[in-house]
C-alpha positions as CSV (number, residue, x, y, z in Angstrom):
1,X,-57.9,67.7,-43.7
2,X,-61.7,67.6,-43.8
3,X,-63.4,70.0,-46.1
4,X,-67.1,71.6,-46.3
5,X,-67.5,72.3,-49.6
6,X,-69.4,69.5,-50.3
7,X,-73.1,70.8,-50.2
8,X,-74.4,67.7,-48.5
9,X,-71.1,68.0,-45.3
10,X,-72.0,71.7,-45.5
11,X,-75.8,71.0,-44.3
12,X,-75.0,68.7,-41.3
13,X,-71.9,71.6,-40.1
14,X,-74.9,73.3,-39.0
15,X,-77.0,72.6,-35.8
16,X,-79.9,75.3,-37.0
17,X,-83.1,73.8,-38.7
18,X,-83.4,74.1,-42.6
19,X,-86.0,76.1,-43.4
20,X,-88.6,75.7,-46.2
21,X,-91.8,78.1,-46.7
22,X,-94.6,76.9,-48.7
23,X,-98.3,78.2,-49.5
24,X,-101.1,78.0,-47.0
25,X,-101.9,74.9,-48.4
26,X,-98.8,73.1,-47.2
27,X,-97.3,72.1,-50.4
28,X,-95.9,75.0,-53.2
29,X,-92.8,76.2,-52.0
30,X,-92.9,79.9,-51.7
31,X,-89.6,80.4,-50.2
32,X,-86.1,78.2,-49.0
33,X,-82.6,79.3,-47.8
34,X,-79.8,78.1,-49.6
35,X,-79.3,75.0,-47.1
36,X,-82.5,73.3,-47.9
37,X,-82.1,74.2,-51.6
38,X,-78.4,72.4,-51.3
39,X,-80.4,69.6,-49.0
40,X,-82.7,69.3,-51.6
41,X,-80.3,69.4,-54.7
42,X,-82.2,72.2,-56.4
43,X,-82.2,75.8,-57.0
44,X,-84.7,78.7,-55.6
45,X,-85.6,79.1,-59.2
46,X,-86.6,75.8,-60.1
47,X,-87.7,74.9,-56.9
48,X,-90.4,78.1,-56.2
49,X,-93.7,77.3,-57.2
50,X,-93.8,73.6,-57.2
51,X,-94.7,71.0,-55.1
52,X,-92.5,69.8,-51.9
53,X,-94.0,66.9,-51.9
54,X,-91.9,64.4,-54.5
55,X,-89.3,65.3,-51.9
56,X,-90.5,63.4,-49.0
57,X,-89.8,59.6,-49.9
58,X,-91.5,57.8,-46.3
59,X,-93.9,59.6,-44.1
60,X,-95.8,61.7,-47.0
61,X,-99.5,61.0,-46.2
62,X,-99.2,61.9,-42.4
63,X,-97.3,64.6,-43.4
64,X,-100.3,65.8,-45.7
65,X,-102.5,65.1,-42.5
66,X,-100.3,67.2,-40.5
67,X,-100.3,70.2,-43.0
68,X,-104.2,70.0,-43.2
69,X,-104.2,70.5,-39.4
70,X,-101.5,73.5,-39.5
71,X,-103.5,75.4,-42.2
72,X,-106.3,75.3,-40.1
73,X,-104.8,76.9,-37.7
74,X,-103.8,73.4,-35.5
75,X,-100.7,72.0,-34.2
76,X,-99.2,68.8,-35.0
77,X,-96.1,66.9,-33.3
78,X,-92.3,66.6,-34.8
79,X,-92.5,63.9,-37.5
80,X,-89.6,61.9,-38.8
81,X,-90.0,61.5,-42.8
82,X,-87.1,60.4,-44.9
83,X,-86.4,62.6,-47.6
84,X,-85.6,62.1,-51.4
85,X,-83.7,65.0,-53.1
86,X,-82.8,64.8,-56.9
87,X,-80.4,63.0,-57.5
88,X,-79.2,62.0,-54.2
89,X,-79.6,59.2,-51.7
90,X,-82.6,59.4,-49.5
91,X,-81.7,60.7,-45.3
92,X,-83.6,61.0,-42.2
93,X,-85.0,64.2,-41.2
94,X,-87.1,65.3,-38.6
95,X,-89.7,68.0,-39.9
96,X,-91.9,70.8,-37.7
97,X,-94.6,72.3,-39.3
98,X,-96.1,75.8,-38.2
99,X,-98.2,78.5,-39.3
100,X,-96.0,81.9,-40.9
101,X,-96.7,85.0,-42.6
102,X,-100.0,83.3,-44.6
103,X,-97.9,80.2,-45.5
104,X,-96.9,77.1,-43.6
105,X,-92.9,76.9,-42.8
106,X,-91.2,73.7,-42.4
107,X,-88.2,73.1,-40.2
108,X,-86.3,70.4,-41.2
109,X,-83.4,68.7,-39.1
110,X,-81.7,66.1,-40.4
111,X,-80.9,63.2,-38.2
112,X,-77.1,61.3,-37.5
113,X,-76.6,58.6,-39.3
């Protein structure tokens, strides 16, 4: 009998994007739901107020391309990006990033392996 309770089985049992909210900028978190603090492997606590950054492993400098676009007010394509959380092996996400509420929100889905 397979169980869930495994924070990273609990993250792909969902087909909704994770969802991350950082600073106009692009890069302080201001805000993320439980299931990208469990992708992650960190807690709202420690996680509000830094940078999201050290958490994206391959694909980082057009991702800091893209987010200069989005807080201008652009719009930039769905990039793949492998992610690093703490402590955890790297996976394969596909991230959106749009303008919200004076911040930037990132959608994150994470790809089959």
């Amino acid at each position: 009998m397979e169980q869930h309770s495994h924070p990273q089985h609990a993250e792909r049992s969902h087909n909704h994007p994770i969802v991350i909210v950082t600073d106009r900028g692009g890069y302080i978190v201001e805000r993320l739901d439980q299931r990208a603090g469990s992708l992650l492997n960190v807690s709202h606590r420690v996680s509000v107020g830094k940078s999201i950054l050290p958490f994206i492993a391959v694909g980082r400098a057009q991702l800091v391309i893209d987010l200069r676009v989005v807080s201008r007010g652009g719009q930039v394509p769905q990039r793949t990006v492998t992610l690093r959380p703490k402590e955890r092996r790297p996976q394969e996400a596909s991230i959106s990033l749009s303008e919200t509420d004076g911040g930037i929100q990132w959608r994150i889905e994470l790809r089959e392996e």
